[in-house]
N, C-alpha and C positions, 0 to 999 in steps of 0.2 A: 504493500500500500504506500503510497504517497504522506507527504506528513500531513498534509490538510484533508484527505481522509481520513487518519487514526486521530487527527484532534474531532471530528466530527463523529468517529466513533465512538470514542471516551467522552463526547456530550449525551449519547443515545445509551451506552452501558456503562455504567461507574461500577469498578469492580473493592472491593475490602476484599483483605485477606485476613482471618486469623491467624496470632502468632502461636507456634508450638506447645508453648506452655499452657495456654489458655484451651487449647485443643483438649489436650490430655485431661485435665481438666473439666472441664466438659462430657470429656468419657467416663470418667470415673464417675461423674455425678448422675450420667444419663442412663446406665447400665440400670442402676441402680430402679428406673421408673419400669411403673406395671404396664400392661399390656394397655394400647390404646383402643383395641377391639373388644376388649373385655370389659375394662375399667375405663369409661372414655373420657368422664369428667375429672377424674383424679390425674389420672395421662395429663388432661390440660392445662389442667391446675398446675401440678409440679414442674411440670416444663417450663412454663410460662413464668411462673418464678423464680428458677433456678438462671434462666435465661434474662430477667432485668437484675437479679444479685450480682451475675458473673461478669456480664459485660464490659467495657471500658467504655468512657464516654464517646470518644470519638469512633466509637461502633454502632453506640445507638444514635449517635449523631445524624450516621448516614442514612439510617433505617427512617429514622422523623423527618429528615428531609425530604426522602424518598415519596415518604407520605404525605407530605404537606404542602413542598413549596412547588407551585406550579413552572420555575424554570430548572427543578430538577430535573439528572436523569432517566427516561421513563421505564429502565431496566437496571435493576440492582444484582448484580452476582457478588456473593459471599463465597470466599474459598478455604481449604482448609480444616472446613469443619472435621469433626469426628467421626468415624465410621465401625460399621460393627465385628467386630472378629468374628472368624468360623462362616462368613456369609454365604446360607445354601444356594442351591443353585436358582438360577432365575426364574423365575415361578413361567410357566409355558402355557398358560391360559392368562393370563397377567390376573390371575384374581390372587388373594390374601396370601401370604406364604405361610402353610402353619408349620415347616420345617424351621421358621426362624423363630428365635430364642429368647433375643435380645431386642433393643425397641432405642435406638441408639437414633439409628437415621429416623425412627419416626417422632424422636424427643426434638431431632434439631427442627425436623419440618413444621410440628405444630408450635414449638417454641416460640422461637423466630416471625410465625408466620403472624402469631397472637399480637406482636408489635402493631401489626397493620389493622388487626381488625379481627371482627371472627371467624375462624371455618366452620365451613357449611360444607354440605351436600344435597344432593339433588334425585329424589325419592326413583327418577325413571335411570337411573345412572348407577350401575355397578350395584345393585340393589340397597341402596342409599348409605353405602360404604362414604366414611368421612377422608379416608385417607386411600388412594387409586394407586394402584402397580401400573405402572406406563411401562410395558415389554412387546418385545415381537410375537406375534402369536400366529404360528403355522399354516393356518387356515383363511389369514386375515393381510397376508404379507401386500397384495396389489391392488385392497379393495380402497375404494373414494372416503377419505376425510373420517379416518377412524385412527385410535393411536397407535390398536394394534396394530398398523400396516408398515411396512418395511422400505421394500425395493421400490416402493412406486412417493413420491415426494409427497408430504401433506401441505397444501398449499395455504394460502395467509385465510386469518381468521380470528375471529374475537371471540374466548370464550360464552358462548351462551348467548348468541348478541340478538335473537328471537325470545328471549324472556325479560319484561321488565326488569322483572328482578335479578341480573348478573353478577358474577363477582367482578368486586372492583381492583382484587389483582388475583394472579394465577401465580402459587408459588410449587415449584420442581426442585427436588431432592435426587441427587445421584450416586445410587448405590452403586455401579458396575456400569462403566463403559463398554462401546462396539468393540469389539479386538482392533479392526481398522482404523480405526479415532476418524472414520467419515460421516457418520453421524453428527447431524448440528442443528439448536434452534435456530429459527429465523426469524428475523424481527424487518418488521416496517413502520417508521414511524408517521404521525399523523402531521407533526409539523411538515416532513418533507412532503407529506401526499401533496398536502395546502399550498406550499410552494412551486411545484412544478405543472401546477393548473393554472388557468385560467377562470379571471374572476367569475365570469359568467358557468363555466362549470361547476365552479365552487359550490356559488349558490343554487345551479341545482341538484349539486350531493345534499345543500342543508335544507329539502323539499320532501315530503313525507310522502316520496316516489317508488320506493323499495319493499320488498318485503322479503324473508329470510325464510328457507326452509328448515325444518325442524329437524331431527338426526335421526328419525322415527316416523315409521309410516302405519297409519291407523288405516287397517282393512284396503291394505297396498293404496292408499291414497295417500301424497305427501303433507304432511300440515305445514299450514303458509302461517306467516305471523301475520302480523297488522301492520301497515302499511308507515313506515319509517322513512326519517332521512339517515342517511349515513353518516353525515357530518352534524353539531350538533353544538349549543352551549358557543362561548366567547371565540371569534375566528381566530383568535390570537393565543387561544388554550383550549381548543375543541375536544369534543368526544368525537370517537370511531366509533362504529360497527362496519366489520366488513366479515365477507363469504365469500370465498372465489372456488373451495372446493366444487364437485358433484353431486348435488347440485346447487350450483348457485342461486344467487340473489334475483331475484326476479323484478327487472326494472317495469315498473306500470303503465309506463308512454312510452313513445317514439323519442321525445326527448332524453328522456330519463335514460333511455336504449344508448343511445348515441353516447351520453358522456360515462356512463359505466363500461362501455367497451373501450373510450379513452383511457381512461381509469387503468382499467386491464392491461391495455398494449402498452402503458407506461412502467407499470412495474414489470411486465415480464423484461420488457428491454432494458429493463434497469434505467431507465430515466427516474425515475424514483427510485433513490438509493431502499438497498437492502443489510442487513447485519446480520451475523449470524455466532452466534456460540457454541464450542463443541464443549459440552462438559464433562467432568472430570469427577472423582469419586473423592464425595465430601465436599463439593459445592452445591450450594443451595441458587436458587433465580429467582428471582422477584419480578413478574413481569405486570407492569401498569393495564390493567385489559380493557382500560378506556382511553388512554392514548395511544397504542401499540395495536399492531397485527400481528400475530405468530405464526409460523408453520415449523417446518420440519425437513429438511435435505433425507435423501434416499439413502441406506444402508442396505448390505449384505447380513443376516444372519446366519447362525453357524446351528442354533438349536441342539448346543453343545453343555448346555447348562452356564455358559460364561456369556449370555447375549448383555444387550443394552438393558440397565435395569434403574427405573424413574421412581419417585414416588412424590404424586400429587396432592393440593389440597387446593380448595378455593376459598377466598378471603372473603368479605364483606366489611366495610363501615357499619355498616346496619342493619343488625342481623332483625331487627325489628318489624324492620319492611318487605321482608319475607313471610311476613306468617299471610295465613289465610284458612281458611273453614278447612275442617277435616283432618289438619294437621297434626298427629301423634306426635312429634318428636320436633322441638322446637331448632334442631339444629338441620333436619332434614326438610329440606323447601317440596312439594308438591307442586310439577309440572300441569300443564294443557294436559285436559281429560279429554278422554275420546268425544264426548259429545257436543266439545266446542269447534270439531273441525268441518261441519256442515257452514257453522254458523261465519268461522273466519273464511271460507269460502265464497262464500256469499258477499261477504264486504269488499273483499278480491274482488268478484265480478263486477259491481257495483262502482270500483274504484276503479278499474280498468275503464269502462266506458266514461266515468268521469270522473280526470281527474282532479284532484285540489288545486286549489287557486295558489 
């Protein structure tokens, strides 16, 4: 890279390393916690405070900035962390591992992640599992916009960006890298989308033109969301949503049509810069899921028990503003029930012939 790329990339990811001592540290404290699938509130609990007693200021420094000040970096990488000895092999359905022991990497993920806010989970997801195995899975290596998927790229995207309610960041834990170290996230940011448009496009990404397919299909029908802009909030500190996986975002005019496939031809050509991180065992990411788009570069697995091995959580400011009727478990949000997909259909049609002003 050039150097006025790497200074543009160290505006888009600020990395922290932890030092040695404080690692070990760490370890010794985090072994120590009960199982987060068992015990979930204790898990939280102790993490969560072992992680403001331990810290240095200029660690939570970065974390509160991360969170707060709108010209921070919209990607935090923490490296260094602690990791867990004996790590079995990588779970090959990416569900729970119940061969593992210890609860080390899931002490740093919910710890750390607590700074920003609460984890959630999401009742139609991994059966409302709060903490997700991100691995390759067999069966899933070349299919569209899933994590299990491998050798085929997961293109940019905003966690959850068809549900009111989303996290407002997405933090990744890495237990066991690719053998190849080709595996990387990818990041796009939303300052540069805004800059390499034009004004008049701009303004009709912040038009409630768009709508988002859901990851889930009710009685092989797709459910559409309700009808959104992409861009969103102050031009000068906007929100994202974006989908480019299969299937995509679904523009609702002709207009709309026209500057969404601008959109498109700009990131692929890379006229809108992209970033990307390959992580490493015992770094955590922090990724902003309202200024940022994510994906994923393509990897080989080996299905050898040493694959790529992730572990997710989603954040929220407000865990408040997730609740809603029916809800058992205050930490687990309740998606679109099947029998609102006639009904957002209809508003689709409706919007398709006429659009908003």
């Amino acid at each position: 890279m050039y150097k006025n790329e790497l200074k543009k990339e160290a505006e888009v990811i600020n990395s922290v390393s932890i030092n040695d001592n404080l690692r070990e540290v760490l370890k010794s404290i985090f072994v120590q916690n009960l199982s987060p699938y068992d015990n979930r509130e204790q898990h939280l609990l102790f993490s969560y405070q072992k992680v403001v007693s331990e810290l240095p200021p200029t660690v939570l420094s970065s974390i509160r900035d991360f969170k707060c000040r709108a010209d921070a970096s919209p990607v935090l990488l923490i490296r260094n962390l602690p990791t867990d000895d004996d790590l079995p092999e990588t779970p090959h359905d990416a569900k729970r591992s119940l061969r593992k022991k210890s609860f080390i990497s899931e002490s740093c993920l919910t710890g750390f992640s607590q700074l920003l806010g609460d984890v959630y989970g999401y009742v139609n997801e991994k059966k409302g599992e709060l903490i997700h195995n991100v691995c390759p899975v067999q069966s899933q290596e070349a299919k569209n916009f899933v994590s299990e998927s491998s050798i085929k790229i997961l293109p940019f995207h905003v966690e959850y960006g068809y549900f009111d309610f989303r996290p407002d960041y997405l933090s990744l834990y890495c237990l066991r890298s690719d053998r190849d170290q080709h595996a990387a996230t990818t990041i796009v940011y939303v300052r540069d989308l805004i800059n390499n448009l034009s004004s008049k496009e701009t303004e009709i990404l912040r038009k409630p033109l768009f709508s988002f397919p859901y990851f889930e299909k009710i009685n092989d029908e797709i459910l559409w969301s309700r009808p959104c802009p992409i861009l969103s909030g102050p031009i000068s500190n906007a929100d994202l949503v974006l989908h480019l996986p299969e299937p995509e975002m679904k523009p609702l005019t002709k207009e709309a049509e026209e500057v969404f496939k601008i959109l498109k031809e700009k990131i692929v050509d890379s006229n809108i810069p992209s970033y990307s991180v390959r992580l490493e065992p015992g770094d955590l990411l922090f990724i902003n899921n309202r200024r940022v788009a994510h994906g994923r570069s393509e990897f080989t697995p080996r299905y050898d028990g040493n694959d790529r091995w992730l572990q997710r959580v989603y954040v929220t400011k407000n865990l408040w503003d997730g609740r809603s009727e029916g809800q058992e478990d205050f930490r687990i949000v309740i998606g679109k029930k099947a029998s609102d997909v006639e009904n957002l259909n209809k508003e689709l049609e409706l919007m398709i012939e006429v659009p908003p002003k």
